[in-house]
C-alpha positions as CSV (number, residue, x, y, z in Angstrom):
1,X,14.7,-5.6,1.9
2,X,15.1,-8.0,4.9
3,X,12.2,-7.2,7.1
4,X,12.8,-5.8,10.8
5,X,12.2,-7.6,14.1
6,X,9.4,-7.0,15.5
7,X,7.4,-8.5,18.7
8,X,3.8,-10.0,17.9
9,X,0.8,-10.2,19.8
10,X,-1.1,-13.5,19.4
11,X,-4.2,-12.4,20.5
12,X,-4.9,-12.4,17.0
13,X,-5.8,-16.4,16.9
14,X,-9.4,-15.5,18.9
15,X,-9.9,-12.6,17.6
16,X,-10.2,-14.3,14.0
17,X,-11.7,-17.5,14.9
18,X,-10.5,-20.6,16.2
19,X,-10.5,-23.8,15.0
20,X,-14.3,-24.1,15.4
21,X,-15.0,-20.8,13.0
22,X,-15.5,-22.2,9.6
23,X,-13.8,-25.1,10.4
24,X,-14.2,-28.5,8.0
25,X,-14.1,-32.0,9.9
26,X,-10.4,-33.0,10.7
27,X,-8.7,-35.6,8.8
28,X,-5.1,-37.0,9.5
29,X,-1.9,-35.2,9.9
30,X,0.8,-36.6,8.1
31,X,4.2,-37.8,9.5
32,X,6.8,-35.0,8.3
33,X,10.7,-36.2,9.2
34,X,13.4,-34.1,10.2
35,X,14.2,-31.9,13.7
36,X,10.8,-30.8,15.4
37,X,10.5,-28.0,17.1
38,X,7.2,-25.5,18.3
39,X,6.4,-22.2,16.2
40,X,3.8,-20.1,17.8
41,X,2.3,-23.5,20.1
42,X,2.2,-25.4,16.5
43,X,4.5,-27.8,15.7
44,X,7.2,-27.4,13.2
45,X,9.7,-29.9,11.3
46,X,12.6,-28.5,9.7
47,X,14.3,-31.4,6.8
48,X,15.9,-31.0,3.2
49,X,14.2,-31.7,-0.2
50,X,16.4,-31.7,-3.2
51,X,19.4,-30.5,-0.9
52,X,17.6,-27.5,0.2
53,X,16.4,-26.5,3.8
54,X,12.7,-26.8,3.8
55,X,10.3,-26.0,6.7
56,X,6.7,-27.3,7.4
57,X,4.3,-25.7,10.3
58,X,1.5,-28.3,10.9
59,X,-2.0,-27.7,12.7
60,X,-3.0,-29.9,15.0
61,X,-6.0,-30.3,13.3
62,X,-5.7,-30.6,9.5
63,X,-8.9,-29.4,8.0
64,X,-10.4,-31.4,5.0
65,X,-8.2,-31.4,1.8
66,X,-5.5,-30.6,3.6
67,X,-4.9,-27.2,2.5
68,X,-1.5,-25.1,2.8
69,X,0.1,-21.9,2.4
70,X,3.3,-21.2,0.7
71,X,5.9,-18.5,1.7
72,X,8.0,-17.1,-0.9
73,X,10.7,-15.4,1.7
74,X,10.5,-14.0,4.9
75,X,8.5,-17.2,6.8
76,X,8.0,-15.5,10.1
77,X,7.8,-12.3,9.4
78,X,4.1,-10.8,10.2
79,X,2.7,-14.2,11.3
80,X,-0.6,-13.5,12.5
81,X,-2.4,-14.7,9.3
82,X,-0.5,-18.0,9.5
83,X,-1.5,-18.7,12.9
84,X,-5.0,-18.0,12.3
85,X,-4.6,-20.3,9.5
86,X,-3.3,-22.9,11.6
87,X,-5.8,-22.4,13.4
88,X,-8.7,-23.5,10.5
89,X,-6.3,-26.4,9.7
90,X,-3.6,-25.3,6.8
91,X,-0.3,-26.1,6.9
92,X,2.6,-23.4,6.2
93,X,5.0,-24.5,4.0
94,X,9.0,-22.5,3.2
95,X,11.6,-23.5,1.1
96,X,15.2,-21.8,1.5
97,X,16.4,-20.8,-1.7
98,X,17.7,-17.7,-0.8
99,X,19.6,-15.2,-3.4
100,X,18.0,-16.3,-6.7
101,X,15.3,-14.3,-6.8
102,X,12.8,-16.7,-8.5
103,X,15.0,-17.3,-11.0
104,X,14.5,-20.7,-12.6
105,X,17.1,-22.5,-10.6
106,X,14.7,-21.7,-8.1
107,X,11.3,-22.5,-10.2
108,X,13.2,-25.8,-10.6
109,X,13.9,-26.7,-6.7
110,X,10.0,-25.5,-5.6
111,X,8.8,-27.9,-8.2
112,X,11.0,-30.8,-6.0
113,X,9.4,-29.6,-3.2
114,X,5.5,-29.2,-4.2
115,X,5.9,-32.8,-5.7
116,X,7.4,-33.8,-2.1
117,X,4.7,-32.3,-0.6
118,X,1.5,-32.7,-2.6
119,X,2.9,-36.6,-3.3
120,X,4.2,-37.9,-0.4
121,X,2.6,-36.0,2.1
122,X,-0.9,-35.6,0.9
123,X,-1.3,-32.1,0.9
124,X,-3.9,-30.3,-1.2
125,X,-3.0,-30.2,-5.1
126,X,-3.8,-26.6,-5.2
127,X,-1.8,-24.5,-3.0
128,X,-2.1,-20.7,-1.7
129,X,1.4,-18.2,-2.5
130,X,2.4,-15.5,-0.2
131,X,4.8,-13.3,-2.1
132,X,6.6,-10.9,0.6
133,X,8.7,-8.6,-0.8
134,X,11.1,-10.3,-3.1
135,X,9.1,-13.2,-2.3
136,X,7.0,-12.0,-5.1
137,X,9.4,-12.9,-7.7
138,X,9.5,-16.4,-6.7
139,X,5.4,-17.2,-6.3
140,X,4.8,-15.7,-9.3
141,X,7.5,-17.3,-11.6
142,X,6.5,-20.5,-10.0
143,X,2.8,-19.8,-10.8
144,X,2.9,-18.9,-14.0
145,X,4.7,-22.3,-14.5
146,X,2.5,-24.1,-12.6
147,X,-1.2,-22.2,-12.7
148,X,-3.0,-25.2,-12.6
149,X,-1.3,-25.8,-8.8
150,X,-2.5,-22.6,-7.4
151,X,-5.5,-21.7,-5.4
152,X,-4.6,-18.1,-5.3
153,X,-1.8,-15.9,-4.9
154,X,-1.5,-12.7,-1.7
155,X,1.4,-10.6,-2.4
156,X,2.5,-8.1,-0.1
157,X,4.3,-5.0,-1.8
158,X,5.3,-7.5,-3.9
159,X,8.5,-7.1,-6.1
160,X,6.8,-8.2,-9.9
161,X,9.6,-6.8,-12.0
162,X,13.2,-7.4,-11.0
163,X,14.0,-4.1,-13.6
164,X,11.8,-2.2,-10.7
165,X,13.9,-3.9,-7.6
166,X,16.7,-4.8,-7.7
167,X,17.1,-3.2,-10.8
168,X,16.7,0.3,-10.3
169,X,15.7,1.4,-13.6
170,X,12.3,3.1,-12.1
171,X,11.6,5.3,-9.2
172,X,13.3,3.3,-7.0
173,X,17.0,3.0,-5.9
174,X,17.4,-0.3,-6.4
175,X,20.3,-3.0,-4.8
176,X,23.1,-3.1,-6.6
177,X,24.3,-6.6,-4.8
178,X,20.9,-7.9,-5.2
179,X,20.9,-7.1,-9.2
180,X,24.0,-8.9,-9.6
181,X,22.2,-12.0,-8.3
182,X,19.7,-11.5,-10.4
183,X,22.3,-11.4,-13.4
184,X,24.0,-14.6,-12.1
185,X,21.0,-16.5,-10.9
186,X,19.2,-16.2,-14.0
187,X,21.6,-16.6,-16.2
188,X,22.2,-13.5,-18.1
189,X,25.6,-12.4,-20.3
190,X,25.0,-9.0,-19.3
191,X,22.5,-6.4,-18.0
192,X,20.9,-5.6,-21.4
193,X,20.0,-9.3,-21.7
194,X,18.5,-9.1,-18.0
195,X,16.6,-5.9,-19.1
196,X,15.2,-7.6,-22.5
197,X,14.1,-10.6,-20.4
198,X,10.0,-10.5,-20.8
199,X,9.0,-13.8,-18.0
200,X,8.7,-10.8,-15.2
201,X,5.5,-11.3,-13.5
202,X,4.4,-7.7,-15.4
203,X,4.9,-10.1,-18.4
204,X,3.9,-13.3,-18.0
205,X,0.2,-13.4,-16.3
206,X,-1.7,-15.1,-19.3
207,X,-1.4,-18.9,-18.0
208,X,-2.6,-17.3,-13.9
209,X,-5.6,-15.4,-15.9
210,X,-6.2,-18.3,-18.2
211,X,-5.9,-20.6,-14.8
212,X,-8.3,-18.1,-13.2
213,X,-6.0,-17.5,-9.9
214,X,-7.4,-14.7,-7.7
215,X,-4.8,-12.1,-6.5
216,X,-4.9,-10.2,-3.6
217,X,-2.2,-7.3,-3.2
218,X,-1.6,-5.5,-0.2
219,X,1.2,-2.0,-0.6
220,X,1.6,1.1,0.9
221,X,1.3,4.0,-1.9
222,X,4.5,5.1,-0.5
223,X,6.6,2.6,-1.3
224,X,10.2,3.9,-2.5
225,X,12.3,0.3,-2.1
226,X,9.9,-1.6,-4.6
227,X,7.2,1.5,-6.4
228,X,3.6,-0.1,-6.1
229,X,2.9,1.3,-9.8
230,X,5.8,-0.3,-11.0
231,X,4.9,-3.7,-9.5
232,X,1.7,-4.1,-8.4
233,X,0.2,-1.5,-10.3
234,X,1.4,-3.2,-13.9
235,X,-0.1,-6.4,-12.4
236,X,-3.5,-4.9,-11.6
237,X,-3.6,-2.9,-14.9
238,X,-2.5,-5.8,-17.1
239,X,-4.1,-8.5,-14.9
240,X,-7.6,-6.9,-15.1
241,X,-7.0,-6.5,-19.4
242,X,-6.9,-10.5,-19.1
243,X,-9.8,-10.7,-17.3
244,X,-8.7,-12.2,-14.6
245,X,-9.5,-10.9,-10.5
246,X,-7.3,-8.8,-8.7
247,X,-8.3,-7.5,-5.0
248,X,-6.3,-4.6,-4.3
249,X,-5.6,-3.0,-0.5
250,X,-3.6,0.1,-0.4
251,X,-2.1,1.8,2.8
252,X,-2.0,5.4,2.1
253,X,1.0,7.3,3.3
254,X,3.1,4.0,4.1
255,X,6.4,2.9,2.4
256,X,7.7,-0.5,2.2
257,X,7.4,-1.2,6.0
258,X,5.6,-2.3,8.2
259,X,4.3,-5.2,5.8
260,X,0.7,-6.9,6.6
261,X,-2.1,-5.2,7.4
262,X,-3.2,-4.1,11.4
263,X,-6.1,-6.1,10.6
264,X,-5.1,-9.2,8.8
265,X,-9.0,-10.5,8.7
266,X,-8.9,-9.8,4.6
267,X,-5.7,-11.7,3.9
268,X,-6.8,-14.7,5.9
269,X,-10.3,-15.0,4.7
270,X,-9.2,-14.4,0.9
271,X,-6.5,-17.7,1.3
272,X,-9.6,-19.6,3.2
273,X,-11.9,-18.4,0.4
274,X,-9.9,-19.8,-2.5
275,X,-7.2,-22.4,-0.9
276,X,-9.6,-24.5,1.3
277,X,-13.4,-26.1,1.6
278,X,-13.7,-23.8,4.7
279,X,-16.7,-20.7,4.5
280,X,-15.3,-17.1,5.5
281,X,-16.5,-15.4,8.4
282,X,-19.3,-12.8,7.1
283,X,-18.2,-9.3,6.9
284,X,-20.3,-6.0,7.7
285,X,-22.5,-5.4,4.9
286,X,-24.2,-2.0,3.7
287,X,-27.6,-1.1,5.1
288,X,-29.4,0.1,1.8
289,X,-32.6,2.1,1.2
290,X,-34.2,-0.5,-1.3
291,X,-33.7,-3.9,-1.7
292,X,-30.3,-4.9,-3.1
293,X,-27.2,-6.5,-2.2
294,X,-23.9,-5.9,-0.3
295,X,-20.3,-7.1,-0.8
296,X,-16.8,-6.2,-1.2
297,X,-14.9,-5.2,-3.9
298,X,-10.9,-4.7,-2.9
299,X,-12.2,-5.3,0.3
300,X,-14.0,-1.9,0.4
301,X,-18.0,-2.6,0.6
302,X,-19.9,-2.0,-2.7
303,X,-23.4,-2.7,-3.3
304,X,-26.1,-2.8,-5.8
305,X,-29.6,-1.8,-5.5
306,X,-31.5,-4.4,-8.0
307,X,-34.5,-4.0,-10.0
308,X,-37.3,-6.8,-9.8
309,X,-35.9,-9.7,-11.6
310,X,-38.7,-9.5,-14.3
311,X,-37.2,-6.3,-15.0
312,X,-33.9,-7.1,-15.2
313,X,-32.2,-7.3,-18.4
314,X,-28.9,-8.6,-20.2
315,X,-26.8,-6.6,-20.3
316,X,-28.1,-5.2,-17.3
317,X,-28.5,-1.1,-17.6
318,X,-26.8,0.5,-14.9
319,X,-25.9,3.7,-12.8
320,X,-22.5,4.2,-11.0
321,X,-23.3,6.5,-8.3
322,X,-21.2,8.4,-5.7
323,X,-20.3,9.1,-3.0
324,X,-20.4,5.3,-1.3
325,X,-20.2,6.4,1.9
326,X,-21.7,4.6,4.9
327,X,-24.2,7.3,4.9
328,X,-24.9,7.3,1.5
329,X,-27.2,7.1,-0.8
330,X,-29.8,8.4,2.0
331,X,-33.2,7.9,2.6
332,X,-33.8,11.3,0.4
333,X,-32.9,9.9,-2.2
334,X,-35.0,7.3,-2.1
335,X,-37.9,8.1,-4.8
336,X,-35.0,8.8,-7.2
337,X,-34.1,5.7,-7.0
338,X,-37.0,4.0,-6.8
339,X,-37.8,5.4,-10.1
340,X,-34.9,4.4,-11.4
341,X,-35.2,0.5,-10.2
342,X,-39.0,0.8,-11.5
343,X,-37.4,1.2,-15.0
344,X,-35.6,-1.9,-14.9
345,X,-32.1,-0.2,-14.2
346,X,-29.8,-1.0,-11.4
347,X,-27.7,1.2,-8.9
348,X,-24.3,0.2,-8.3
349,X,-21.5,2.1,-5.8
350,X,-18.4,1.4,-4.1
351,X,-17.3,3.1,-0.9
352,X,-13.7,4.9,-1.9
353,X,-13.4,6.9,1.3
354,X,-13.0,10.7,1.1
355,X,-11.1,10.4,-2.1
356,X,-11.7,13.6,-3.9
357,X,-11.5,12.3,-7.6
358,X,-8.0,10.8,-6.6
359,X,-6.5,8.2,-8.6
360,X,-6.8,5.6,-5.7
361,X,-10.2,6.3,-5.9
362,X,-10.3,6.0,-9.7
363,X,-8.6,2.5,-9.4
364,X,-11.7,1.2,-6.8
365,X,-14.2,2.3,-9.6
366,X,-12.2,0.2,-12.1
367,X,-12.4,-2.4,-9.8
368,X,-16.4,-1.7,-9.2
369,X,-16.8,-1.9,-13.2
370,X,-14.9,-4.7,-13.5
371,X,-16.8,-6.8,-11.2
372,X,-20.3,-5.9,-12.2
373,X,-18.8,-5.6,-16.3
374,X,-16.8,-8.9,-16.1
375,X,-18.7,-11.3,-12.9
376,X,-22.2,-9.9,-13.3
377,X,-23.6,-8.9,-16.7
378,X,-23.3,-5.4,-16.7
379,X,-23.5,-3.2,-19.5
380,X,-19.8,-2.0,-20.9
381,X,-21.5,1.1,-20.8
382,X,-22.9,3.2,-18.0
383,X,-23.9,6.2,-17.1
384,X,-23.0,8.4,-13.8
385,X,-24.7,9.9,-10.8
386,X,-22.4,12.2,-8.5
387,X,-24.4,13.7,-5.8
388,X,-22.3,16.7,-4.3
389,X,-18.5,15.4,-3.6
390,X,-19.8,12.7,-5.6
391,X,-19.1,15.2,-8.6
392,X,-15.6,14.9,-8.3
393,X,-15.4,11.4,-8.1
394,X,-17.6,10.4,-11.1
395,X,-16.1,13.0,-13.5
396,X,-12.7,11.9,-12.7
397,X,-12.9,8.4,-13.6
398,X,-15.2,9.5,-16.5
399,X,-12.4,11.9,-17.7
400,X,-10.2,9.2,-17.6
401,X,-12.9,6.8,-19.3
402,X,-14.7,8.4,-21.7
403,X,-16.0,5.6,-23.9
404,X,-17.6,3.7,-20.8
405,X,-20.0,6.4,-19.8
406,X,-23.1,7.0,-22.1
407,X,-24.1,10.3,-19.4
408,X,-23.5,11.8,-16.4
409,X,-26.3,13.1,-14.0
410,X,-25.3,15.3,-11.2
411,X,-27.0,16.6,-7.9
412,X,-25.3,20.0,-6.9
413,X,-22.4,18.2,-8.1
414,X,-18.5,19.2,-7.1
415,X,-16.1,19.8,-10.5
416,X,-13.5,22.1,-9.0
417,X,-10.8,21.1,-5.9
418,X,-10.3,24.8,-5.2
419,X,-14.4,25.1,-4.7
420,X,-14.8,22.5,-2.7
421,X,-12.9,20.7,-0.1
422,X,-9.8,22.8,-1.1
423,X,-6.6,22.1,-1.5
424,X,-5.6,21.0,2.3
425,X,-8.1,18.4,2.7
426,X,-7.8,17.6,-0.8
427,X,-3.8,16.7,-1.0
428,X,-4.0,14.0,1.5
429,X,-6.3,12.0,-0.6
430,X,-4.1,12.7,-3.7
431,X,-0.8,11.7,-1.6
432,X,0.7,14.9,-2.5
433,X,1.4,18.1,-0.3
434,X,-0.4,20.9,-0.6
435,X,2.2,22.7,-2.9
436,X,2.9,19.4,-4.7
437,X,-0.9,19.7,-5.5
438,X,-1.5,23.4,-6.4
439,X,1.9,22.7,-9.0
440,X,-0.2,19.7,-10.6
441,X,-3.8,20.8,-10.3
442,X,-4.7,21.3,-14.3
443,X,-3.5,17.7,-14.3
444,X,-6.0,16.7,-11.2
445,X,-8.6,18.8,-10.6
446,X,-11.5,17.6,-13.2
447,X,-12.5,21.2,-14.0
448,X,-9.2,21.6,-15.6
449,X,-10.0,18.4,-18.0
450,X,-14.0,19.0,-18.7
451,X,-13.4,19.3,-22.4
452,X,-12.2,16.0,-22.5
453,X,-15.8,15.1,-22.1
454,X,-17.1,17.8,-24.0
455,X,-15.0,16.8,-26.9
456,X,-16.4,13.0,-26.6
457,X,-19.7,14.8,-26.4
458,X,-20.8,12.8,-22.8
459,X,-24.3,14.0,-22.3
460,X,-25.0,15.5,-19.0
461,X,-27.8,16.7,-16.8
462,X,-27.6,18.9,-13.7
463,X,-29.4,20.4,-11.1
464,X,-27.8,23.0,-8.6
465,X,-28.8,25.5,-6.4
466,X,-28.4,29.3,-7.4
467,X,-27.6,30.4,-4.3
468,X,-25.1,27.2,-2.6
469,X,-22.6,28.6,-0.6
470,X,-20.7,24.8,-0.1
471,X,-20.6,24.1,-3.6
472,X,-20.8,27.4,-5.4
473,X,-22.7,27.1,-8.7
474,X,-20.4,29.3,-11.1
475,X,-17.2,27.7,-10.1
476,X,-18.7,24.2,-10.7
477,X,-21.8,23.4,-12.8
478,X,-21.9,26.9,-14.6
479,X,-18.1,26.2,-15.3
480,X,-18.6,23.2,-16.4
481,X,-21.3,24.1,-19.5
482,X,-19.0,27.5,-20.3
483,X,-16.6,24.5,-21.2
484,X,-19.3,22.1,-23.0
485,X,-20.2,25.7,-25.2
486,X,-16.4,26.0,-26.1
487,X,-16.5,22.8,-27.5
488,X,-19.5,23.3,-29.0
489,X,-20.8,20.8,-27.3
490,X,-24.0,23.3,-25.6
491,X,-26.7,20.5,-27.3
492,X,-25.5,17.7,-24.5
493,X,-25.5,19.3,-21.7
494,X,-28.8,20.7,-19.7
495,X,-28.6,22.5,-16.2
496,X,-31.5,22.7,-14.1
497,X,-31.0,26.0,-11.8
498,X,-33.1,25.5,-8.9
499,X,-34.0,29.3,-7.7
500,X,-33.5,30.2,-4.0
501,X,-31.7,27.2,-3.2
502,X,-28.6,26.6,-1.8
503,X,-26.8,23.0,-0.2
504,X,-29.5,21.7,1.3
505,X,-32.2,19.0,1.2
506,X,-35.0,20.4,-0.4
507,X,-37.0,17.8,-2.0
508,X,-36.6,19.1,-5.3
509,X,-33.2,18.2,-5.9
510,X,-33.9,14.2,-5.7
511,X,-37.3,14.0,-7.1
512,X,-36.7,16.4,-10.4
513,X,-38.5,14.0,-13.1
514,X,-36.4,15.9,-15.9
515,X,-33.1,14.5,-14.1
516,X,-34.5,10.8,-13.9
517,X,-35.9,10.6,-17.3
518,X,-32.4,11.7,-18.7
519,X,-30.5,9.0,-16.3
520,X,-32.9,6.5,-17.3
521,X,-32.5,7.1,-20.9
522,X,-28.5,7.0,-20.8
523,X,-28.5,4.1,-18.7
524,X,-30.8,2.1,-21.7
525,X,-28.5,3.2,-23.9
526,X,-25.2,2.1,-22.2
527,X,-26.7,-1.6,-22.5
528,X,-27.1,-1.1,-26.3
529,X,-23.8,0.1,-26.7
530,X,-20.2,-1.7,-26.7
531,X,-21.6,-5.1,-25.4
């Protein structure tokens, strides 16, 4: 668990902004005792509060309200973010509690020091949490003691469940010296009291969502020390059911190190969004066909393409279409959705890279509904549009969400892995091997899992190509309503074969009026329905 040396490049401080990007007019630094030293060209001061070793890192030019980070465990490690956030003015703050593992020992000596810091040193009430590791355990415990003093909370494969790590009791191996500290630092008889203990994170995130805290959560999907479904998955899962906003950033393929991000642009301007009076630096938005709007959801760009405001609604009738990509939608597209916009109803997308109907993907459509659900008015309800590839990726999450979706509408849509990419460019996407993927296919491929829709009788409309060699019409939209008849489900489903045409862009296939009628009439219902 402790993390490696490694050498850092500081190049990072310009390359983020200095302390002229966003920054807020300077006020004074405080007077901190102890030995002083330099971190990084900053200078630090290293004194005790309530008997423990505490650290501060000062700017040299605190920004107004005198904002600060928070380190868990681990200051040092990875410090690119801090020094940028020197940079705009924050101070880094580190306690050394080491070996209790948030336990409330250690809740009890990081109340000493936030009152030391916040009271005698004047630094902002609200303070920003960075969880490395086990580090987790500690921001989170504090937090949900304390909501009410946190601007937000970035946790970096984040431990959220001492059963997960040290524990062992999951995927992961565990520490066997680490999970007796847990058993002595919190207190417990014996390890079926520790394992009956519910104030893990996973369990106690109703006073951060009541609070409103933002999380952010970076994690490889390969983590075996400390299982990102077993941590930081619970917490997105449960965190979202509360209503309250989680950005998420996986790292496919990576395990519990390297820890930050190659980039660290995200974490620093979510800690200057929420922690500080400072305005992020403007990322890349989405060029779109129509007029609309661009942002990021789990730091992946998402966008809406609005109708007139006289014709918007509440809730607002939407479509989820796919695939985002930064090609996509296109401009032949356009009179499709045009028509759509004309009706009053909105299109909505997030860019989930080449995920093939993969969970990952799955959890950034979550994400996407919970913003535009949740932040924006959005129907509960919605219906689908998955042009191509886009198949797989809207009848996945559908399959998995069956009373959210009032239709689907697809444009020589993709149902099958084995049609279309196949299983080698598919795995990657899924994390799985090739072989690991073949063995689990009638639990991934949406094909396999059609009737689930067909049995919640999903309407659906479809136009494809009788002669695509790319997306082959009998092993994908002509499998598709042999399922919807086994279920008996025939009367929902319509498919629009388009003779003589194969994969291409014959106009056709984006201005078929039969196709945007139905999508307009399942997206009015969705905003009838479930709200």
């Amino acid at each position: 668990m402790a993390p490696r040396n490694i050498c850092y490049m500081l190049c990072w401080v310009c390359m983020l902004g200095g302390a002229t990007c966003g920054q807020t007019e300077a006020v004074d630094r405080p007077s901190f005792p102890g030995m002083q030293s330099e971190w990084h060209g900053f200078p630090r001061f290293d004194f005790e509060v309530d008997g423990k070793p505490v650290l501060i890192v000062a700017p040299k030019d605190v920004a107004e309200g005198s904002p600060w980070v928070w380190h868990g465990e681990f200051f040092g490690h990875k410090p690119e973010p801090d020094i940028a956030l020197l940079e705009r003015g924050f101070h880094i703050a580190y306690m050394r509690v080491p070996d209790l593992l948030g336990s409330p020992v250690a809740v009890a000596h990081w109340n000493k020091f936030y009152e030391e810091l916040t009271g005698r040193y004047g630094l902002a009430k609200k303070v920003a949490l960075v969880g490395l590791s086990r580090g987790g355990l500690y921001c989170y415990n504090w937090a949900a003691s304390n909501p009410d003093q946190v601007a937000c909370i970035y946790g970096d494969a984040p431990v959220c469940d001492f059963k997960s790590w040290p524990g062992g009791k999951g995927k992961g191996p565990g520490s066997g010296r680490d999970w007796q500290l847990v058993l002595k630092g919190y207190g417990f008889q014996d390890e079926a009291e520790a394992l009956a203990y519910d104030k893990n994170p996973v369990d106690n995130l109703q006073p951060l969502a009541d609070a409103k805290v933002p999380l952010l959560h970076v994690y490889g999907d390969a983590d075996e020390v400390v299982p990102w479904d077993e941590n930081t998955g619970v917490i997105a899962e449960r965190y979202r059911h509360l209503g309250g906003s989680i950005t998420l950033i996986a790292k496919p393929g990576v395990g519990h190190h390297p820890h930050g991000l190659d980039d660290p642009g995200p974490i620093v301007e979510f800690i200057a969004r929420y922690a500080s009076n400072q305005t992020p630096t403007a990322h890349p938005v989405k060029e779109l066909i129509l007029p609309g709007e661009s942002f990021l959801v789990e730091d992946r760009p998402a966008f809406i393409l609005w109708p007139d405001e006289a014709l918007r609604s509440s809730p607002q009738p939407w479509i989820m279409y796919a695939p985002t990509l930064p090609a996509y939608p296109d401009s032949h597209e356009k009179w499709m959705h045009e028509q759509f916009t004309a009706a009053g109803i909105a299109v909505a997308g997030i860019d989930v890279g080449e995920a093939y109907g993969s969970p990952r993907g799955r959890i950034l459509f979550d994400a996407l509904y919970q913003e535009l659900t949740q932040s924006r008015g959005f129907a509960k309800k919605v219906c689908l549009l998955g042009r191509s590839r886009g198949g797989l990726w809207v009848t996945s999450w559908a399959i998995h969400n069956p009373e959210k979706v009032t239709g689907i509408v697809g444009v020589y849509p993709v149902f099958d892995l084995l049609a279309y990419p196949g299983l080698e460019r598919a795995a990657p996407a899924y994390g799985l091997s090739v072989n690991e993927l073949q063995q689990s296919l009638l639990e991934h491929n949406p094909i396999a899992k059609i009737d689930v829709l067909a049995r919640a009788r999903v309407p659906i409309c479809i136009i494809h190509g009788d002669e695509d060699k790319v997306v082959p019409l009998q092993e994908n939209s002509a499998k598709l309503m042999e399922q919807y008849a086994q279920s008996d489900a025939q009367n929902v489903a319509q498919l629009i074969v388009a003779q003589g045409q194969g994969h291409n862009l014959w106009p056709g296939f984006f201005q078929c009026q039969q196709l945007v009628d139905f999508a307009i009439d399942q997206a009015r219902a969705g905003s009838h329905e479930g709200n």
